[in-house]
DOPA-962986 format. One record per residue (C-alpha): residue in one letter; x, z, y. Coordinates in steps of 0.2 Angstrom, whole numbers, plus 5000, padded with zeros to 4 digits. Example, Ala and Ser with C-alpha at 12.3 -4.5 7.8 and 13.67 -1.06 7.14 Angstrom:
2
A506250394978/S506850364995/
//
This chain:
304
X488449534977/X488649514957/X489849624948/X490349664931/X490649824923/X492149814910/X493149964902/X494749974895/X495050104880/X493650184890/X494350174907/X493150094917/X493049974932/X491749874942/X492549694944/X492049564959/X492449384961/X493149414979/X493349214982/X492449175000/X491949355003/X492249465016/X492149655012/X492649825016/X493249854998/X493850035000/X492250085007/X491349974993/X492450074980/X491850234985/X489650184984/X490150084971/X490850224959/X489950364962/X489350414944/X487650464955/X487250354968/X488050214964/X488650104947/X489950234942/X491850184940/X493750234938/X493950094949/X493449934959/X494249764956/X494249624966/X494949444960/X495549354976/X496549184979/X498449214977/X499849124984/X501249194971/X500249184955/X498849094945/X497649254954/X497649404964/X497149574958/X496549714970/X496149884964/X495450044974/X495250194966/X493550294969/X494150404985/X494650214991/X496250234991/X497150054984/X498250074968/X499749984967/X499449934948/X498149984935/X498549914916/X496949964911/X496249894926/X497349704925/X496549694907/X494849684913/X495449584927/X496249454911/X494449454901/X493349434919/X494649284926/X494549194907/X492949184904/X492349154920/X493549014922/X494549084938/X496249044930/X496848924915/X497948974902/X499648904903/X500448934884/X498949084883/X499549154898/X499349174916/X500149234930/X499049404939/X499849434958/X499949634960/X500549734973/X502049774961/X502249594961/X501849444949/X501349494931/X501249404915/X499849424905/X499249354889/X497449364883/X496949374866/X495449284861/X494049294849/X492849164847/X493249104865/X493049294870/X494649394877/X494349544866/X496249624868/X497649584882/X499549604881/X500249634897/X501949634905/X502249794915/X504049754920/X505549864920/X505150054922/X505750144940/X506650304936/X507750314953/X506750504962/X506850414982/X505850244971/X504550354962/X504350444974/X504950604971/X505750714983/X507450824978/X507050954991/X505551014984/X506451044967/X506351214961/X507651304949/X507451254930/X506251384925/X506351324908/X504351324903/X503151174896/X504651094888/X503851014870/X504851074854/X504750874846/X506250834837/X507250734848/X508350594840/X509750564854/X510550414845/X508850334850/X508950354868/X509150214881/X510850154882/X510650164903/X509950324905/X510750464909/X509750614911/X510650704928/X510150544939/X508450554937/X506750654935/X506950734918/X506150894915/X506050954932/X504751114934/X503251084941/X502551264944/X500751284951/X499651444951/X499051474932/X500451364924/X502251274924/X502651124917/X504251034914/X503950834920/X504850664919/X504650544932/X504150374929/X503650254941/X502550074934/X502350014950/X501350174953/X501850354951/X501850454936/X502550634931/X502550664911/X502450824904/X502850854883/X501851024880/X501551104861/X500151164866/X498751034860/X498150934874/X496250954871/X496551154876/X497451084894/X496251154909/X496550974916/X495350984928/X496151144935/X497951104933/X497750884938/X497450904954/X498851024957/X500150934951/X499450774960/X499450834976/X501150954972/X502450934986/X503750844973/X502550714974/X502550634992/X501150494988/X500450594976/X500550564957/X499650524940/X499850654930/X500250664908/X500250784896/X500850724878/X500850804860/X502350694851/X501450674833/X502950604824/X504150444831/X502750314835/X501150404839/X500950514855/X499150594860/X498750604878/X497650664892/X497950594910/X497450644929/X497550494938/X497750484956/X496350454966/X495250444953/X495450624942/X495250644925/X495050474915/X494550424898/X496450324900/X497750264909/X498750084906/X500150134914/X500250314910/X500350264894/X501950164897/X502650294907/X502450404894/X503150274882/X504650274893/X504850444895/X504650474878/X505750374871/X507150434887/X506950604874/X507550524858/X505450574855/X505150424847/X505650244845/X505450064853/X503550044847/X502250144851/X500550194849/X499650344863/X498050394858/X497050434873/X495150504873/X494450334877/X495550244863/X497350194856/X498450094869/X499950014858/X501749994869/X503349904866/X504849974876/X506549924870/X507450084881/X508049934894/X507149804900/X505149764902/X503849894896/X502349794888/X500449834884/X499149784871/X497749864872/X495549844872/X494449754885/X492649754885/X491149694895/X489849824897/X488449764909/X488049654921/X487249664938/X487049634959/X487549754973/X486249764986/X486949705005/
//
């Protein structure tokens, strides 16, 4: 079986032309991303026939588990489906089919190379039951983790209002609190705005934690942000299924959301993550888009 090894800002996939071929993919994910024993991944990729859209896009994380979205991950997906000539560009675009639907994405090219994609993430989910995040397992305000950014409330969205949905809620685990907002891209995501810096985070500790915390029903990705000034945010990110990840597509527009739901900053962004900067553009309403890296590192065949 061929594969490809991409990365996006340094989040990392293993991506298969799925066309014809009949697999266990989840179990394929797990051999295939162990950083010992196999190729070594945040993620498996499979581009499959699609009905809906111009291509279909499956992603299993390394425990196997299957992610409803990656933004990293579709951006791989863009540069693999271009320049093998899976899909044709219709006004630079194609259509990707998603388990969080049909996605527009737009490949931008270099010399007949995708080198950077722009993607269209669709409108955020802040609703709790749609996140998911269960009320009952709320505890009281314990007013810890809370960031001391400057907010600037004429900036908010015009839709939001802050009693309806996940904002600041405490997340307390043994060692630590934090105050989280929800955002859902398709997948789960629970943002936290902390002073201290976000290199000196036990992540590793406090990730899993807060993933598998009972607010959290189907689990979630996990965020913790330094607000630098009104368009630059650093990040590090737990991801679900995966752990800790040089970065995340779409916890970096859920913290864009977030962020900007704070009055924190403004419509366009820029989250700088250890494996690179991820530029988003959310206008506090409507669709959260991404622009951000893709790269080719190797290529290779899987043994039968």
């Amino acid at each position: 079986m061929k594969f490809t090894k991409m990365h996006g800002a340094g989040n990392d996939f293993v991506v298969i032309d799925g066309h014809g071929l009949d697999s266990d993919w989840k179990a394929l994910s797990i051999a295939m991303g162990d950083r010992h024993f196999g190729i070594g991944s945040d993620g498996l990729i499979v581009a499959l026939p699609s009905e809906k859209g111009d291509l279909r896009m499956r992603m299993f994380n390394p425990d196997g588990s299957e992610s409803e979205m990656c933004a990293n991950g579709i951006r791989c997906f863009a540069k693999f489906a271009v320049e093998r000539g899976l899909v044709s560009l219709n006004n630079g675009k194609f259509q990707a089919e998603t388990m969080i639907g049909v996605l527009e994405v737009h490949p931008i090219m270099n010399a007949n190379r995708v080198v950077r994609a722009r993607v269209n993430q669709g409108v955020p989910i802040l609703a709790p039951e749609e996140i998911p995040v269960d009320p009952s397992q709320r505890l009281v305000p314990i007013g810890v983790g809370h960031s001391t950014a400057q907010r600037n409330t004429s900036t908010g969205s015009e839709f939001f209002n802050p009693n309806n949905f996940v904002f600041d809620w405490p997340v307390a685990i043994p060692g630590h609190s934090f105050s989280v907002t929800g955002v859902s891209m398709g997948n789960p995501h629970a943002v936290a705005f902390i002073d201290t810096p976000v290199d000196e985070i036990a992540l590793s500790e406090y990730g899993p934690l807060v993933e598998h915390h009972s607010l959290f029903p189907n689990r979630v990705n996990f965020e913790v942000v330094n607000v630098i000034d009104r368009t630059h945010l650093t990040a590090r990110v737990w991801e679900r299924g995966a752990g800790l990840t040089l970065a995340c597509g779409s916890g970096a527009c859920a913290i864009a959301v977030a962020s900007r739901l704070h009055g924190y900053t403004d419509n366009d962004i820029e989250v700088k993550l250890p494996g690179g900067t991820l530029s988003i553009t959310w206008d506090g309403q409507g669709d959260v888009f991404l622009e951000g890296p893709v790269e080719t590192v190797f290529e290779g065949e899987w043994p039968q």
